[in-house]
C-alpha positions as CSV (number, residue, x, y, z in Angstrom):
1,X,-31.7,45.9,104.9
2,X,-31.7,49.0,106.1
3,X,-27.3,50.5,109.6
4,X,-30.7,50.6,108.7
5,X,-29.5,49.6,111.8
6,X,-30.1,51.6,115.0
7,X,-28.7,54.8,114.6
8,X,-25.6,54.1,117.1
9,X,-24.8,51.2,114.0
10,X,-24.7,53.2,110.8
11,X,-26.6,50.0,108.9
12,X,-29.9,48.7,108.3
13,X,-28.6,44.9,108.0
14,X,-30.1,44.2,111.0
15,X,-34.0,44.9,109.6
16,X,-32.9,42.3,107.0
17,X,-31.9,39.4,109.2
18,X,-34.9,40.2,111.5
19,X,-36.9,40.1,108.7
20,X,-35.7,36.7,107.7
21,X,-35.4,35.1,111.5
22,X,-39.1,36.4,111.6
23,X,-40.7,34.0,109.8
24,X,-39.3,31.5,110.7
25,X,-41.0,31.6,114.1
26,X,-43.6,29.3,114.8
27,X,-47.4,31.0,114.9
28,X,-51.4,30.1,114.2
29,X,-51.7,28.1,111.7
30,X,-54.2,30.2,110.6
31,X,-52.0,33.3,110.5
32,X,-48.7,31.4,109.1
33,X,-49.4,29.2,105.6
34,X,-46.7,26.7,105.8
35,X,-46.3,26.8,101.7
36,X,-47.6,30.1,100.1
37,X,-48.3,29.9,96.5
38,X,-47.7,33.0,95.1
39,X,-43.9,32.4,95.2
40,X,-42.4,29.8,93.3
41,X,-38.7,31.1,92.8
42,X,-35.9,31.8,95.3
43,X,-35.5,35.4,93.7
44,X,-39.4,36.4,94.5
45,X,-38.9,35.1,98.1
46,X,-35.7,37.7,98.4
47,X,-37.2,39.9,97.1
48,X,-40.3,39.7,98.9
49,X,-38.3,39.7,101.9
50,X,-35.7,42.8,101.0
51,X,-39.2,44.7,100.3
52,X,-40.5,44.3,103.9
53,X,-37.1,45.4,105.3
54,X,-37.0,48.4,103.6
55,X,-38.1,51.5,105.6
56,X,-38.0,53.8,102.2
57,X,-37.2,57.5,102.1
58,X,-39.0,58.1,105.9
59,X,-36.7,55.2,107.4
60,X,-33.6,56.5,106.3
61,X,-34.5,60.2,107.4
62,X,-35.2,58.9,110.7
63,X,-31.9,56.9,110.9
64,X,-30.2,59.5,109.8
65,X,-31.6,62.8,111.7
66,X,-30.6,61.9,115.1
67,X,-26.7,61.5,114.1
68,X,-26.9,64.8,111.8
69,X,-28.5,66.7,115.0
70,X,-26.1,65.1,117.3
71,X,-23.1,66.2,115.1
72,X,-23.5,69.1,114.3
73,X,-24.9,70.0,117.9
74,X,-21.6,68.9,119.1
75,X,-19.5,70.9,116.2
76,X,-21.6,74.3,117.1
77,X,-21.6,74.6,120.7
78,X,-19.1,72.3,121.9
79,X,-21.6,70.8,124.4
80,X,-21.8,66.8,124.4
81,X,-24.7,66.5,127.1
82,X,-27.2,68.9,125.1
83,X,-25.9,67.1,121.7
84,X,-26.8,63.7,123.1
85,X,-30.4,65.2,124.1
86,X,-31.3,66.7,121.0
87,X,-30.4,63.5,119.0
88,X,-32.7,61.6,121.6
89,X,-35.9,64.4,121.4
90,X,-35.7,63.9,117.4
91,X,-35.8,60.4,117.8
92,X,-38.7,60.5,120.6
93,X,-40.2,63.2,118.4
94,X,-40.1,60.8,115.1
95,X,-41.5,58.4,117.6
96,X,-44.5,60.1,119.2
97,X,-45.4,60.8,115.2
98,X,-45.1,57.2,114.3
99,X,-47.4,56.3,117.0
100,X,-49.9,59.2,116.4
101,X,-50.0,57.6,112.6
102,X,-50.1,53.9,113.8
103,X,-47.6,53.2,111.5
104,X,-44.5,51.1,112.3
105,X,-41.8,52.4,114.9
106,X,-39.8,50.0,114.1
107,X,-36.7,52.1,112.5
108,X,-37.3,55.0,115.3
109,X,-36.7,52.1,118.0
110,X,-33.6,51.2,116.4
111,X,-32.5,55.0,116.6
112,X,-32.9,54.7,120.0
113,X,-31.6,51.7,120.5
114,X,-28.3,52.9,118.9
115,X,-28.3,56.5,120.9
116,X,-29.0,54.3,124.2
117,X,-25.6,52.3,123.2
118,X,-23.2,55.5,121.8
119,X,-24.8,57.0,125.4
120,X,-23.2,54.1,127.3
121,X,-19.9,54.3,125.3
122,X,-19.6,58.2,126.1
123,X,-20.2,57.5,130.3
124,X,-17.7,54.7,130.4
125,X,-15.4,57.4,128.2
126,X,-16.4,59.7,130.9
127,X,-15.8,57.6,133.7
128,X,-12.4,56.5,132.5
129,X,-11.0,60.2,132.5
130,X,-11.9,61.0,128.7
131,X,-11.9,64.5,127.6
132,X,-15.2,65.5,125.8
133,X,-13.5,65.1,122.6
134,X,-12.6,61.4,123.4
135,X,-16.5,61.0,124.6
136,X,-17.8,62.5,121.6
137,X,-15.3,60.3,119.6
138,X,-16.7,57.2,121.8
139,X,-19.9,57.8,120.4
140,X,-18.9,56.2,117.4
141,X,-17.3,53.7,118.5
142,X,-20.5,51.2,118.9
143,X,-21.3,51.2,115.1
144,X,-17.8,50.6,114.3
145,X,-17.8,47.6,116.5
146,X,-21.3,46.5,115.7
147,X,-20.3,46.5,112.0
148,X,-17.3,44.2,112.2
149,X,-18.7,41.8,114.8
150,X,-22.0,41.6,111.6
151,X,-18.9,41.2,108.9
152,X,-17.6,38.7,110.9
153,X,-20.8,36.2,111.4
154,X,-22.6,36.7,108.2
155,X,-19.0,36.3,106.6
156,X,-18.7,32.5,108.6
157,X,-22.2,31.5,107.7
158,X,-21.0,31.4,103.9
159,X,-17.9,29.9,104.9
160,X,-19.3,26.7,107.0
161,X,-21.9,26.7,104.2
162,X,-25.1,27.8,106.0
163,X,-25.4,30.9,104.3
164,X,-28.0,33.5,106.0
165,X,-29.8,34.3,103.4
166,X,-30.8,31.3,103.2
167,X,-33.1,31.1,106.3
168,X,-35.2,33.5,103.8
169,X,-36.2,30.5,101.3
170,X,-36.6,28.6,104.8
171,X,-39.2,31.2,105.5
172,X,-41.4,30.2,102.8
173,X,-41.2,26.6,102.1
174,X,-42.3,25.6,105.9
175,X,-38.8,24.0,107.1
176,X,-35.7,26.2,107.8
177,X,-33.3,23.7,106.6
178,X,-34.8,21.9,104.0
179,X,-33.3,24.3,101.0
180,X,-29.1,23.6,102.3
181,X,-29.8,20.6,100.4
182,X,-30.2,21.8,97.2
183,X,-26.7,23.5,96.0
184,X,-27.9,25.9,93.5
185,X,-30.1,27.8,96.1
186,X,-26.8,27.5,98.3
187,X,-24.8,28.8,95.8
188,X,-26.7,31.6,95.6
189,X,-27.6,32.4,99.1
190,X,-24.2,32.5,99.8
191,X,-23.4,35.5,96.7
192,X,-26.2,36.7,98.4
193,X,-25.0,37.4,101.7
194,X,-21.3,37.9,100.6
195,X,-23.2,40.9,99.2
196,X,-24.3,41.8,103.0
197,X,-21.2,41.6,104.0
198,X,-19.6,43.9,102.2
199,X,-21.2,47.1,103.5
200,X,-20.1,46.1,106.6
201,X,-16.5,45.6,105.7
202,X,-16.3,49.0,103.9
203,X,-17.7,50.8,107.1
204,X,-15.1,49.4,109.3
205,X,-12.4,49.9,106.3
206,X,-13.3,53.9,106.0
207,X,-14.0,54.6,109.9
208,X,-11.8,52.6,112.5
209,X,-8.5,54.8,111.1
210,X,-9.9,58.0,111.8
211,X,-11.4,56.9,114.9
212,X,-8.0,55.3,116.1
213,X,-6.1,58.8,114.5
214,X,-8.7,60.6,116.2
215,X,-8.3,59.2,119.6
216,X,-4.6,59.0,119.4
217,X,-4.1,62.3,118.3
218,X,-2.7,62.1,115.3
219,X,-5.7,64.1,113.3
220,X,-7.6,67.0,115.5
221,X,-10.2,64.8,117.3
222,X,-13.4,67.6,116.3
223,X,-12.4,67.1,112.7
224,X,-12.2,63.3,113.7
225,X,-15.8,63.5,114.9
226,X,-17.1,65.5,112.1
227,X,-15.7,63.3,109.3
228,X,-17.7,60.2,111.4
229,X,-20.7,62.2,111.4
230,X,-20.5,62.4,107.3
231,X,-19.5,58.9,106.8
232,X,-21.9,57.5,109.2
233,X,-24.8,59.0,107.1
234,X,-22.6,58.3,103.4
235,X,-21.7,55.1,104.2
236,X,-25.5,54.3,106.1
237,X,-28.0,53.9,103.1
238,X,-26.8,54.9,100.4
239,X,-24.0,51.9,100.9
240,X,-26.8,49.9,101.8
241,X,-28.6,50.8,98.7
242,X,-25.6,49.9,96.3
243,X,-25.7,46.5,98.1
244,X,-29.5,45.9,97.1
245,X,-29.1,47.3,93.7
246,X,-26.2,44.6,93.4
247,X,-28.4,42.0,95.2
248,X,-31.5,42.8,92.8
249,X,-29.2,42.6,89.7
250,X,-28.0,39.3,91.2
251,X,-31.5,38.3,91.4
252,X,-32.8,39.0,88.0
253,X,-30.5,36.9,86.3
254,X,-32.2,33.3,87.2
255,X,-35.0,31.8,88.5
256,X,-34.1,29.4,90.9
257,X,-37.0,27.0,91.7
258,X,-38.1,27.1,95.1
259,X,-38.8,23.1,96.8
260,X,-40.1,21.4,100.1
261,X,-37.7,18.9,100.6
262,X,-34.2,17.6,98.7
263,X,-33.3,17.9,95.5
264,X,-32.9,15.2,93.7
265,X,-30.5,13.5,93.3
């Protein structure tokens, strides 16, 4: 639950869905208990879950450092080649540490992952005739994108009634589905995700005008840039913070039993 998300994204919603799709993929029995029994409540299974997402204080420096370095690179010396560079050799840097501690990569990945994207965006800027200031500005443009396209889905699984959080309890009692029939856990699953959701919307809210009055002209496009740089860090996770501190609050407030199969009726 961490834009984070690659860097290119601004968000780290994804690490939370891939945490819940996760477990729901078939393994050894012997390394995959069907029915843990430590966890007996919807709320300890989120939770459990938004735990292992997390990347703490070292995940969100290394989502952030690459679009800090690549901003202010750009800002200083005007040069969008050497800024894209520098953000990758942090990231590749961060990298080569993570695997010299044989810790996790998996947030350095997803820094790369979003460079590799805002790369593409800046040659097919390049390719079309933009000036540097519409590449750099094309740069952002992926996490914008990324961002409403997440609103979007995550928003439509509450509305058809399949909220995503949901695949979380799923996780744990053995069958995917098998918690969908039991309203209470839907109910909150969906309050759950509507609070994933909004992080998302706000991104797209605060950045697609400057990026459009950027690109058109109407604001200076280095100021345009620079703004983007600040809000994609701002609005990255410490937005995504707020969200969990809502979603724990949420969480702490029942005790939802979790079951195997229908509710009764």
């Amino acid at each position: 639950m961490t834009d984070q998300t690659p860097a290119g994204t601004g968000d780290h919603t994804s690490d939370l869905t891939s945490e819940m799709t996760s477990d729901l993929t078939p393994g050894p029995t012997s390394e995959r208990p069907a029915h843990p029994v430590e966890t007996d409540t919807v709320e300890a299974v989120v939770r459990q879950q938004l735990s292992k997402a997390l990347g703490g204080r070292r995940g969100m420096a290394e989502a952030a450092v690459p679009t800090i370095l690549f901003t202010a690179t750009w800002l200083t010396m005007r040069e969008l080649e050497l800024a894209l560079w520098v953000s990758i050799g942090a990231a590749v840097v961060l990298l080569l540490v993570r695997l010299a501690q044989r810790s996790t990569v998996q947030f350095v990945v997803n820094a790369l992952f979003g460079i590799a994207i805002g790369w593409y965006f800046v040659h097919r800027s390049a390719a079309s005739g933009g000036s540097e200031q519409d590449q750099a500005l094309a740069y952002f443009l992926p996490g914008i994108l990324y961002n409403g396209g997440y609103a979007v889905v995550l928003a439509f699984t509450c509305l058809i009634g399949w909220p995503l959080v949901g695949f979380m309890v799923g996780s744990i009692t053995g069958d995917a589905t098998a918690w969908h029939s039991d309203r209470q856990v839907v109910k909150l699953c969906s309050r759950l995700t509507w609070l994933l959701v909004a992080p998302c919307l706000l991104r797209v809210a605060v950045q697609a005008p400057i990026w459009l009055a950027g690109t058109s002209g109407s604001i200076d496009p280095d100021a345009a840039v620079a703004a983007l740089g600040v809000l994609k860090i701002v609005l990255g996770w410490p937005l995504q913070l707020a969200a969990l501190g809502s979603m724990v609050w949420l969480l702490s407030r029942n005790r939802t039993p979790v079951t195997t199969g229908p509710a009764p009726a």
